[in-house]
N, C-alpha and C positions, 0 to 999 in steps of 0.2 A: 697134497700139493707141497714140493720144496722149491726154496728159493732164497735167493741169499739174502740177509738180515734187510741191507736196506732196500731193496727192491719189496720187500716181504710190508714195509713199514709204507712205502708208496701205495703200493696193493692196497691198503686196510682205507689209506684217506679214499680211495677211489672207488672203491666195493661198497662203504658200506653206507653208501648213499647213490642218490641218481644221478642222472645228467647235470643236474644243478652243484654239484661239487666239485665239477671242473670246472664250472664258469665262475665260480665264486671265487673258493680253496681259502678264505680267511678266518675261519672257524673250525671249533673243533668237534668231536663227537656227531659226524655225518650220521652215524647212523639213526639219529632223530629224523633224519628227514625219509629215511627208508619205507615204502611202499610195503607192508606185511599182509594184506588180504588180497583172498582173491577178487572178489566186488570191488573195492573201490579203484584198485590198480586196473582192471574190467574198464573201469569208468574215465579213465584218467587222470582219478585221482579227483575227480570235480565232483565230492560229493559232501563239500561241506553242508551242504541246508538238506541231507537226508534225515529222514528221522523216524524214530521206532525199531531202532536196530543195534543188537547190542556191540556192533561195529564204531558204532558211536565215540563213543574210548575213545577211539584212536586219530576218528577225522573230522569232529566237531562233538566235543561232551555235551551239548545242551542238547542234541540228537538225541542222548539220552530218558528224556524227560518224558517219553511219549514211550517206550517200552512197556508193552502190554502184559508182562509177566515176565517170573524170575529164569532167567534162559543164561548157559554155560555153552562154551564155544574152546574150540583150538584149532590151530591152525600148522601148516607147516609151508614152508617155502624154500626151493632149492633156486640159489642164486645162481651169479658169474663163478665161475671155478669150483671153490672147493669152498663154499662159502654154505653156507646153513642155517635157517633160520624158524623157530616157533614159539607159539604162545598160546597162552591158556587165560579165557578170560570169564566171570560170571558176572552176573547184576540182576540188583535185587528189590524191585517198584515196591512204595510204602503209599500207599492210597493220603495218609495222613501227613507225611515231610518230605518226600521228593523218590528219588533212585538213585541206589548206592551202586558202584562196581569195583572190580580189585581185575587185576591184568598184572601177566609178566610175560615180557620176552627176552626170547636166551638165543644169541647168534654167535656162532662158530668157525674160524674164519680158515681152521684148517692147518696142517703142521708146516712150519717153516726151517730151513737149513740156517743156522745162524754163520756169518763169516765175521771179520775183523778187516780191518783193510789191505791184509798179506795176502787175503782170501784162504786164511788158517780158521778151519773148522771150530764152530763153537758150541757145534749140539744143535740139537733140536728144539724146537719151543713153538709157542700156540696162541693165540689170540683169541679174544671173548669178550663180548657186552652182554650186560642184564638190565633191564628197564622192569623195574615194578612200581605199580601202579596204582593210586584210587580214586574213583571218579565219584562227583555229584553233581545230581539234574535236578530241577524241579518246573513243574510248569510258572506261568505267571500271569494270573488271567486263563481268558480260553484261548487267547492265539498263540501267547508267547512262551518260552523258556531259555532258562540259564541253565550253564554247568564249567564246571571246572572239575581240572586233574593234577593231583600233584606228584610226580616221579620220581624216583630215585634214581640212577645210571650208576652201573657198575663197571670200567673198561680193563682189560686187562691187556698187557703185551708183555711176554716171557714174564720178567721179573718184576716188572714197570706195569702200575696201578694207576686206576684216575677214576676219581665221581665226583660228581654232580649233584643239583637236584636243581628242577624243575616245572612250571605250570604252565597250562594249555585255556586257558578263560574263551566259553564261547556264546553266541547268543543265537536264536533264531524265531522268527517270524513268521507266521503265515497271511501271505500276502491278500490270496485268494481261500478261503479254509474250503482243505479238499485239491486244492488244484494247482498253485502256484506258495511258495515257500522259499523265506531268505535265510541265509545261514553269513553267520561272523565269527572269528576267530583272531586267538592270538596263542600262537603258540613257542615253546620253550622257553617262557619268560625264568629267569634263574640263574644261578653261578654255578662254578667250578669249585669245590670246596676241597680239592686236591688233584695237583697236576703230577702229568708222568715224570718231569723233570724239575723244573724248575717256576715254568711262566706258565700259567693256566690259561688253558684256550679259553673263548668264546662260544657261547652256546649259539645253535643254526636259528635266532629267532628270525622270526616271520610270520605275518601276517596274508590272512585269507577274506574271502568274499563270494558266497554260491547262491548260485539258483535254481531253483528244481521245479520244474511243470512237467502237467498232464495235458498233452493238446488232445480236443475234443477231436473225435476221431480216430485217433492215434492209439493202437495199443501200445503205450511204451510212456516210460517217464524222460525226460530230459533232463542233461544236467547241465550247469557251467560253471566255472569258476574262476578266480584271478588270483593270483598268490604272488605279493611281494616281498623278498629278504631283504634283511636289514641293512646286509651291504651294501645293496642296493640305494635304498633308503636315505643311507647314510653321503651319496652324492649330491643330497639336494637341499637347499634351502629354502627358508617361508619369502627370502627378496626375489630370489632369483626363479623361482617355482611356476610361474607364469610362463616365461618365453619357455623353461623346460620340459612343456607339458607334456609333449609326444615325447619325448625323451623319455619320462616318468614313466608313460603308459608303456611303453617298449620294455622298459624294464623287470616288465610282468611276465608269472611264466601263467599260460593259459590252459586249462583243463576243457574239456568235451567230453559227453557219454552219451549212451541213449542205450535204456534197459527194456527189451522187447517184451512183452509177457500173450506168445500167442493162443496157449493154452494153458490150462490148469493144472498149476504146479512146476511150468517150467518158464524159463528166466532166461534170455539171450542176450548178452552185450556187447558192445563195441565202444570205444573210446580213443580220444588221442590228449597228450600234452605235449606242447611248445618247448620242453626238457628235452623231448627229443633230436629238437635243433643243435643241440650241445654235445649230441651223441656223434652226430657226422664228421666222415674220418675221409670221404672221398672215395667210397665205396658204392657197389650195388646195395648192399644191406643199408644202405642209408636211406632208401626210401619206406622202410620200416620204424624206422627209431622213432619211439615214443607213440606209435600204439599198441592197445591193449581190445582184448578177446575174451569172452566168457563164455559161461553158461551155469546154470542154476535149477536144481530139483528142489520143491519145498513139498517133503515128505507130512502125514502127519503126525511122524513123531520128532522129525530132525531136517533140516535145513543142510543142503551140501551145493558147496560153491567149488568151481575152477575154474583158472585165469590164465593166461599167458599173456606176459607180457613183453615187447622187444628192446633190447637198448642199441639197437643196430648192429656193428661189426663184433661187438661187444659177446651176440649170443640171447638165448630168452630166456627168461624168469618166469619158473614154474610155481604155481601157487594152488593149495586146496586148503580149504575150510571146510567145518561141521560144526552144528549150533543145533540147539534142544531147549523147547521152552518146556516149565512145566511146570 
């Protein structure tokens, strides 16, 4: 993929995050907020109160704390353009102080044509993030668990460097044990600890809220969830927060799923997020933006997920995973 330097530099805030990086654009390091599995992207992203799955990492770490054994996973994901993205993750349940994991992901955004403002050729050059990662769960009691993640971010553009580092603090509950389950979240709490130029962006914080049930009846789990950004957040006060209630709640972006399970060993999902209202350009494809599609074999030696997910006009994001407990 060629393009000229500052079209190439628009691209990367726009790709490397969802629909929620157009409606925000005040922050930096979108690709925090990046969709990387195929399950949860499946789901709409609504799957913070999931749990027992070494997915966890990445969409509520206290999900982690219920993991039945030490399982290794990677993924890969082919975005918008010439965009690229995977990761490799393990964790490792200690019956006696909780469960540890390590996670890295490496996205690649593809070769750019650099220009100058004469539109005199300046070469070519490339872009790249790396997020690594370690996470810890433990239970709390028999219904509860905590966990937390601390990251590293690596960003790169041509010549121009930027990191970070980062925490994900989550908690979760079972409402119902068995049947119904709350999940809490806070995530990219942290600084910029060197910028590309000069002024250090802002990290994509944000805060999360899920729900996950099994209706009797139902072969299928449910999910929901509510997810506020700080920018957001940051319009509103403790005076004036009353009259602005429906304001606030608007302000949310919303997740759905429901993961089928009609036979044994396979997994069907479906989901949407309210991100994809952000996607619309005044298109036919806009009645697609922001759902997502799966399907799931749970082998017994290996676990294999894919997803497709839509951003509308925009094109769909392919995603597969593999996981191995053992």
């Amino acid at each position: 993929m060629r393009r000229y330097l500052g079209l190439g530099l628009m691209f990367l805030s726009l790709a490397a995050g969802t629909g929620t990086s157009w409606a925000q654009g005040t922050t930096g390091y979108d690709m925090l907020r990046l969709q990387t599995l195929p399950r949860g992207s499946s789901l709409g992203g609504a799957v913070a109160a999931d749990a027992g799955s070494v997915e966890s990492v990445f969409y509520n770490p206290a999900g982690l704390a219920t993991l039945p054994q030490r399982t290794a996973g990677a993924a890969y994901m082919n975005y918008l353009l010439d965009v690229n993205s995977g990761h490799l993750i393990y964790a490792d349940p200690r019956a006696d102080w909780g469960v540890w994991g390590v996670s890295v992901i490496y996205t690649n955004y593809g070769d750019f044509d650099g220009r100058d403002n004469n539109a005199v050729a300046l070469g070519e050059f490339t872009a790249s993030d790396i997020i690594a990662g370690v996470t810890y769960a433990r239970r709390v009691g028999t219904r509860a668990g905590v966990g937390a993640s601390g990251k590293f971010i690596y960003s790169d553009i041509e010549n121009y460097t930027s990191h970070a580092v980062a925490f994900d603090l989550g908690a979760q509950y079972e409402l119902l044990p068995g049947d119904m389950r709350l999940g809490l979240g806070i995530y990219n709490l942290g600084v910029t600890t060197q910028a590309f130029v000069d002024d250090p962006d802002d990290l994509p914080l944000y805060y999360r809220i899920g729900i996950s049930g099994n209706p009797k009846g139902l072969p299928a789990t449910l999910y929901l969830s509510a997810t506020l950004y700080q920018e957001y957040a940051d319009n509103y006060t403790l005076d004036g927060f009353g009259s602005s209630l429906w304001d606030f709640l608007g302000d949310f972006y919303y997740g759905f799923g429901a993961e089928f399970h009609p036979v044994e060993s396979f997994f069907l999902r479906v989901g949407y997020n309210t991100e994809g209202l952000d996607q619309r350009v005044d298109t036919r494809k806009d009645a697609f933006a922001g759902i997502g599609a799966g399907i799931g074999f749970d082998f017994t030696i290996a676990r294999l997920d894919i997803g497709l997910a839509s951003q509308g006009e925009l094109g769909m994001v392919q995603r597969i995973a593999v996981s191995a407990g053992f």
